[in-house]
DODRENLUM-835608 format. One line per 2 residues: number of its first residue (from 0); their letters; for each residue x, y, z of C-alpha. Coordinates in pm, 1 decimal, always signed. Layout:
<nodes>
NUM> a> X/Y/Z; ...
</nodes>
This chain:
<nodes>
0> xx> +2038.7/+488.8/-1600.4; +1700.0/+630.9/-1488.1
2> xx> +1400.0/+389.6/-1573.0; +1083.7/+536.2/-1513.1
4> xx> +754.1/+384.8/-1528.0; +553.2/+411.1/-1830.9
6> xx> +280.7/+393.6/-1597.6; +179.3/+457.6/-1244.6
8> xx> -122.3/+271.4/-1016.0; -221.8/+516.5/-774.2
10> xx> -433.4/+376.8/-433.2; -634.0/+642.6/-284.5
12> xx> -659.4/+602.9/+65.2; -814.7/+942.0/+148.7
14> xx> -1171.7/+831.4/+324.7; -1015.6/+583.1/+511.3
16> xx> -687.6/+768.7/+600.4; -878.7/+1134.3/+634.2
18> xx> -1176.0/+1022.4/+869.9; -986.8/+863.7/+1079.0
20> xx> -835.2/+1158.9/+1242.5; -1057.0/+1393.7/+1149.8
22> xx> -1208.0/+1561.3/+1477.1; -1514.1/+1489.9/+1327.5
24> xx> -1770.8/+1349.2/+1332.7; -1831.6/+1368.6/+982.6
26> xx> -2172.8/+1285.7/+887.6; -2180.1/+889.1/+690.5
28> xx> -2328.0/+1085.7/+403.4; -2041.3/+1320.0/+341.7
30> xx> -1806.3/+1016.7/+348.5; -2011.7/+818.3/+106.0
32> xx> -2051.3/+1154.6/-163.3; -1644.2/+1156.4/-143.0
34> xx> -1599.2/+789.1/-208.1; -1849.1/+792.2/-524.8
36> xx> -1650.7/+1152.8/-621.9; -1342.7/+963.1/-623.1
38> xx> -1485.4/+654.5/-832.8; -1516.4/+932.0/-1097.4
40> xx> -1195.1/+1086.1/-1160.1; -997.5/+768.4/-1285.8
42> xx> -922.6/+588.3/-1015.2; -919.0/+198.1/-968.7
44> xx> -800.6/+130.4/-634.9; -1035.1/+306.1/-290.4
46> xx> -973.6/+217.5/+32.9; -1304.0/+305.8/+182.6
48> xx> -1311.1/+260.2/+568.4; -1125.8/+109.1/+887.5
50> xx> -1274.2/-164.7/+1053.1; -1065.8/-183.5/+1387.2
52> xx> -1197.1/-45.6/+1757.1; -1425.4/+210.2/+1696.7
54> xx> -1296.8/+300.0/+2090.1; -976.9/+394.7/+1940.5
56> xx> -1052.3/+537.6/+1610.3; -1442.2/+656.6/+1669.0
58> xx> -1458.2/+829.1/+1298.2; -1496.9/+477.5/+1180.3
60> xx> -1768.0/+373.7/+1369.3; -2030.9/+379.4/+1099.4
62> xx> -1776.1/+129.2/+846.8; -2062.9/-71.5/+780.5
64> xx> -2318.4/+199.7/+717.9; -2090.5/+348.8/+465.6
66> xx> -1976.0/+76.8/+263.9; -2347.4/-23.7/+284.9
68> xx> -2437.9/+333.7/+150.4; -2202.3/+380.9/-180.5
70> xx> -2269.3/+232.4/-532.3; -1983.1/+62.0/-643.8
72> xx> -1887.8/+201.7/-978.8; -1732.6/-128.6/-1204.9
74> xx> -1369.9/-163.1/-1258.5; -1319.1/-6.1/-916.6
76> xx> -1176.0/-190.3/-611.6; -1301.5/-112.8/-275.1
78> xx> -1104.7/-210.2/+22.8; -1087.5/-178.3/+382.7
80> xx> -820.1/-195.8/+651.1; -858.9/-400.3/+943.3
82> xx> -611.3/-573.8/+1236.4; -753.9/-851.5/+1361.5
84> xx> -1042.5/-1099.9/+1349.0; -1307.0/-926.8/+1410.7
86> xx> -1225.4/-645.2/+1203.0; -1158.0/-935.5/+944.3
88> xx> -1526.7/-1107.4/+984.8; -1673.1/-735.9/+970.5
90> xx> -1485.6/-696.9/+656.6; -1615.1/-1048.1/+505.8
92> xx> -1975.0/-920.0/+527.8; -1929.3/-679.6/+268.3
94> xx> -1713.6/-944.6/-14.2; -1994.5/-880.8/-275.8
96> xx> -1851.5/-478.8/-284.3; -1517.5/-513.3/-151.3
98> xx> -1186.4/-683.1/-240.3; -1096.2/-845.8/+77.9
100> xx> -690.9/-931.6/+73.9; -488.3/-950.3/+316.4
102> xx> -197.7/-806.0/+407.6; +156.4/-948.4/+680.0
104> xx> +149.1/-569.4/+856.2; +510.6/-574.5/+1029.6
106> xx> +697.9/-252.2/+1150.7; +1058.4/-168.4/+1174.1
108> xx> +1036.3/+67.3/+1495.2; +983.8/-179.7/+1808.1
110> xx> +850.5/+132.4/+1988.0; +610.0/+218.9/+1696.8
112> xx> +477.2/-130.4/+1737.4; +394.6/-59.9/+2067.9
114> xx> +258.8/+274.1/+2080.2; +16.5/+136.4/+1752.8
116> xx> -102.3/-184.3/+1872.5; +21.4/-223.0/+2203.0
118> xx> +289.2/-505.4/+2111.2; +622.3/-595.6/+2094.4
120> xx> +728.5/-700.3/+1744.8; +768.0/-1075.7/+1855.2
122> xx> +413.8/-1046.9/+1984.0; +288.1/-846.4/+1616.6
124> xx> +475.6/-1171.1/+1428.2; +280.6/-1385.8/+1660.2
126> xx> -42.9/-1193.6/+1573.9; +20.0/-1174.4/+1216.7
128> xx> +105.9/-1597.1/+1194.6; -229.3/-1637.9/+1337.2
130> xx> -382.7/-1353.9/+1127.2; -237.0/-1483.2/+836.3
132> xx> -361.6/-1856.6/+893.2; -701.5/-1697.9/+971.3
134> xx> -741.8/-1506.4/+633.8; -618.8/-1800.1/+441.9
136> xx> -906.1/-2035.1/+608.6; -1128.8/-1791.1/+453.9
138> xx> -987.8/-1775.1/+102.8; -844.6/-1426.9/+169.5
140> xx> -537.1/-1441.4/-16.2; -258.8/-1280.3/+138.6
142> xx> -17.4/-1183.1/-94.6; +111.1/-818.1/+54.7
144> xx> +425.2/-736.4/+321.9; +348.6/-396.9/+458.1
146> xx> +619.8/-250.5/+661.5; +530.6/+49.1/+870.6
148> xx> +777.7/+273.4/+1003.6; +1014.3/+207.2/+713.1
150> xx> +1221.4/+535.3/+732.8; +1200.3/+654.5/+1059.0
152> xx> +1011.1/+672.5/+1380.2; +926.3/+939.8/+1637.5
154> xx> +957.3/+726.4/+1907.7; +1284.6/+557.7/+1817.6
156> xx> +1482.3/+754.1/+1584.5; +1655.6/+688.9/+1251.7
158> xx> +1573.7/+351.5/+1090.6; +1886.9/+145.2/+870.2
160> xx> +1779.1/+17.9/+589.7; +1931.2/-319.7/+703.2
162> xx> +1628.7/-288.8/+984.5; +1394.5/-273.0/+669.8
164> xx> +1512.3/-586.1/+519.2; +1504.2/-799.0/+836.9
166> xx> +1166.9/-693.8/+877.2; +1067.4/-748.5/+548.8
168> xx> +1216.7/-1127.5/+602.3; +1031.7/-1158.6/+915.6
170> xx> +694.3/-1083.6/+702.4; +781.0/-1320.8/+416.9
172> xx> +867.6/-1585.8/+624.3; +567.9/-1580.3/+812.9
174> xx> +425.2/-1614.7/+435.2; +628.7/-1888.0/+331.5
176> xx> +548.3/-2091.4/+654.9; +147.4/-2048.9/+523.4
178> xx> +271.8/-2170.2/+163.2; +126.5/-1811.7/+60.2
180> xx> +324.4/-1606.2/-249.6; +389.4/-1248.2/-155.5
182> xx> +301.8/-1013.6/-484.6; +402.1/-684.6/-326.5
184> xx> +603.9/-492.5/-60.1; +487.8/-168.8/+40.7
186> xx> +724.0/+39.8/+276.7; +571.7/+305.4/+439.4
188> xx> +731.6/+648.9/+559.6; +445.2/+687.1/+853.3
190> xx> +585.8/+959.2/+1042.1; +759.9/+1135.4/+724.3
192> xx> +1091.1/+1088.3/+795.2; +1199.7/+980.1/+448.3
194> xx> +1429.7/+1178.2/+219.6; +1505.5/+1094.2/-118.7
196> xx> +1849.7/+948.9/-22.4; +1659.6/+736.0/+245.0
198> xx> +1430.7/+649.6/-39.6; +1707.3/+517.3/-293.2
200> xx> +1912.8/+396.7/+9.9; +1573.3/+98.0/+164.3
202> xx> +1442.5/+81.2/-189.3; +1804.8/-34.9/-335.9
204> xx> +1832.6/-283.2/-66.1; +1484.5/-403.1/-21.9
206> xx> +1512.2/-475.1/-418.5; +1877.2/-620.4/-392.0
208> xx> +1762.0/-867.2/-158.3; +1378.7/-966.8/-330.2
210> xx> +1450.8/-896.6/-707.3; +1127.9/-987.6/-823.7
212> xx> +899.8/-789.5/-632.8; +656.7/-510.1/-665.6
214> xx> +782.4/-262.4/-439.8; +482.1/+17.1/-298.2
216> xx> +552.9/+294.4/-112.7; +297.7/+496.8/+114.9
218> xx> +452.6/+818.6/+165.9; +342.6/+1097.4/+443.0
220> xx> +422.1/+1461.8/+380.2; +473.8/+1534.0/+759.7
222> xx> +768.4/+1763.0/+683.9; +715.0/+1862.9/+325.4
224> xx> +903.3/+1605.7/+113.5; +688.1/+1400.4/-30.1
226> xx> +656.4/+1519.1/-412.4; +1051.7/+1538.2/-366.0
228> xx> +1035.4/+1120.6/-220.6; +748.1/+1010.3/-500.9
230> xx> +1028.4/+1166.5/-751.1; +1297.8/+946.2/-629.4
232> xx> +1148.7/+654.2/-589.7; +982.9/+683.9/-970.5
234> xx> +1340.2/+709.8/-1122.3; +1381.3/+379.3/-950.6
236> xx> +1109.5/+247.6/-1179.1; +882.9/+239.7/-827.8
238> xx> +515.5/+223.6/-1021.0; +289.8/+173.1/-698.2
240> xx> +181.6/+451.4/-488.3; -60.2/+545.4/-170.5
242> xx> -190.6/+868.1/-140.9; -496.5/+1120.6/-8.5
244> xx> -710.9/+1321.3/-209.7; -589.3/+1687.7/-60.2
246> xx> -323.3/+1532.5/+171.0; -631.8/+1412.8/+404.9
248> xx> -535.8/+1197.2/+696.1; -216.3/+1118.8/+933.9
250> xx> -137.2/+854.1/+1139.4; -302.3/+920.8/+1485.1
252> xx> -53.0/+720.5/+1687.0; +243.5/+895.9/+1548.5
254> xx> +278.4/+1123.6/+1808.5; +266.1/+1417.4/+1613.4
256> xx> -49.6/+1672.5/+1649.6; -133.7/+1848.4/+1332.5
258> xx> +108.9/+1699.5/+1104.1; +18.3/+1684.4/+718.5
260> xx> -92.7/+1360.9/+621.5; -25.7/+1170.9/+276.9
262> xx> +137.3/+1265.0/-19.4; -176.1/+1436.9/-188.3
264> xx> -299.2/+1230.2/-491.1; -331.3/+1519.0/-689.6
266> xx> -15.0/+1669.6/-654.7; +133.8/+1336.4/-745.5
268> xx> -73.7/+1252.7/-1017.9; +60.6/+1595.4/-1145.5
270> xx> +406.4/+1480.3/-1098.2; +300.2/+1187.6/-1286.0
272> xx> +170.6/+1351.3/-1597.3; +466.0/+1602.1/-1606.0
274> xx> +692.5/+1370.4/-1635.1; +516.2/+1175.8/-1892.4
276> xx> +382.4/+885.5/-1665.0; +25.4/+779.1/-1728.1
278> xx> -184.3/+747.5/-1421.4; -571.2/+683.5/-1599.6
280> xx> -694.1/+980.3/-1329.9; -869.1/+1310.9/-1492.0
282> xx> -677.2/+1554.0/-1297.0; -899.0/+1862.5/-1284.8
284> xx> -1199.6/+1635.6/-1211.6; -966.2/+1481.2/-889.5
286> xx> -827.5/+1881.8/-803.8; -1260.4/+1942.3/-770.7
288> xx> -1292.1/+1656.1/-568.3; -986.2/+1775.4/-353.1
290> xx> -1178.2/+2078.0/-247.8; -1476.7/+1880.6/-210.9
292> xx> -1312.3/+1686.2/+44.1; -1204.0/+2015.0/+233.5
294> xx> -1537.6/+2124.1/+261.6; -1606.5/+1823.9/+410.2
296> xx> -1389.2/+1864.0/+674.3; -1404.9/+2234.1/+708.7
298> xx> -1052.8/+2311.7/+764.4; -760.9/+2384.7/+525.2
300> xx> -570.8/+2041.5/+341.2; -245.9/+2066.1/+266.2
302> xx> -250.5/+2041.8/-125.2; -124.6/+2344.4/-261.6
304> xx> -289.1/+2202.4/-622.4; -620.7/+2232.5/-486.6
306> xx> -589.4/+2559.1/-461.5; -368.3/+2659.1/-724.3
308> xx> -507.5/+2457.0/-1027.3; -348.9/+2222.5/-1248.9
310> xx> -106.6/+2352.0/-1503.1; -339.9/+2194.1/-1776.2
312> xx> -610.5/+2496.6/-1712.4; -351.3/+2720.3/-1759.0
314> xx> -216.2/+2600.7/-2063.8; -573.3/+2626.4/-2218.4
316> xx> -637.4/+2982.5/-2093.6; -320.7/+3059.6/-2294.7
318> x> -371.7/+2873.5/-2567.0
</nodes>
């Protein structure tokens, strides 16, 4: 039997995800005009920024100035991603605006692991013991396993779903050796190799073996499935999504040039409210903020919604 969610909580990741890869640069200003855009369509959950090595991912060297820049709109969270300490300290200075939690990041492609942080995966649980311990010293609760990789990889091929759950048990008992409670899982398709069989295949046995968990999927739309995955995984009663505001973003590691990016938060927030699913978000307001965003970045997203119109605008005209 089919058991939807009566209601979905949607995480935008867009300015954090998009300006990342964006060629760039795009000016601190832009960035902060999208994040207080978003604040106003319904959303609850931002991620704002990355604060890793601005070296390696140069549209995020001006973190601080733009989390300094925005005004926080009330009952939104803020967040930013970071991967080690000092990303974690940079991060700290900005707890009065931002909900600093942490998060066990493991991956279930060994390659993956390498190619993103230069590790091997007994060398990432290593890191993420000690970045665990870290965040807890600072009352940053750490109550998230985030599995990258979780359907695939470019670099190694086809990932079992039994691969998914021993990484999942590496993360939670790195968590259960800090006395910490894990709250969520979030399995992430970062190279869009997930298909909705793939979807009910990890998400049956990541649930059959943890029950009681919230299960969160971040979804990419490298090869045009992503609407089709969301779909899946919501008949599963999956009520925790990532997404982009007009598919913005991609993974720069993933060794793919040009690939789309996220599932676009519009186009699943339309899902959403087809189906019946309450999201909170104002749909035509986010679709305007969609092509906001791709003026920012001056090149063509990959939401077909932004550019079509919600069905909603249509139904009035023929009202």
């Amino acid at each position: 039997m089919t058991d939807y969610p009566k209601t979905v909580e949607i995480h935008e990741e867009g300015p954090r995800e998009g300006f990342q890869i964006e060629p760039g640069p795009i000016q601190t200003a832009e960035k902060i005009r999208l994040i207080e855009a978003l604040a106003e369509t319904g959303l609850h959950h931002i991620q704002v920024c990355s604060f890793v090595n601005t070296r390696l991912v140069p549209g995020w060297a001006d973190a601080e100035a733009t989390v300094e820049g925005f005004t926080a709109r009330p009952g939104v969270h803020y967040t930013g991603l970071w991967f080690n300490s000092n990303g974690l300290e940079r991060a700290l200075a900005f707890r009065d605006k931002l909900t600093v939690t942490g998060s066990i990041h493991v991956t279930a492609s060994e390659a993956f692991t390498r190619k993103n942080l230069n590790r091997s995966h007994a060398e990432n649980l290593a890191a993420m013991r000690k970045q665990t311990a870290l965040h807890l010293a600072h009352n940053v609760p750490v109550n998230r396993v985030g599995v990258m990789a979780a359907f695939g990889c470019n670099y190694q091929g086809d990932i079992s779903p039994a691969q998914v759950v021993s990484t999942v048990a590496d993360g939670m008992a790195i968590a259960a050796e800090h006395n910490t409670k894990i709250d969520v899982i979030s399995l992430a398709d970062t190279m869009g190799w997930a298909a909705p069989h793939r979807i009910e295949r990890v998400i049956g046995e990541v649930r059959a073996r943890w029950p009681d968990q919230t299960i969160a999927l971040h979804l990419h739309d490298t090869r045009g499935l992503a609407v089709a995955n969301a779909a899946a995984a919501l008949r599963m009663g999956v009520a925790q999504f990532d997404s982009t505001v007009g598919g913005l973003g991609g993974c720069p590691f993933a060794g793919q040039k040009g690939a789309a990016g996220n599932i676009c938060t519009e186009e699943l927030a339309l899902l959403c409210a087809e189906m019946g699913i309450e999201t909170g978000i104002d749909l035509d307001r986010l679709i305007e903020v969609g092509r906001m965003a791709e003026a920012i970045v001056a090149h063509v997203l990959p939401s077909e919604l932004i550019h079509a119109g919600s069905l909603d605008a249509f139904r009035r005209q023929a009202a």
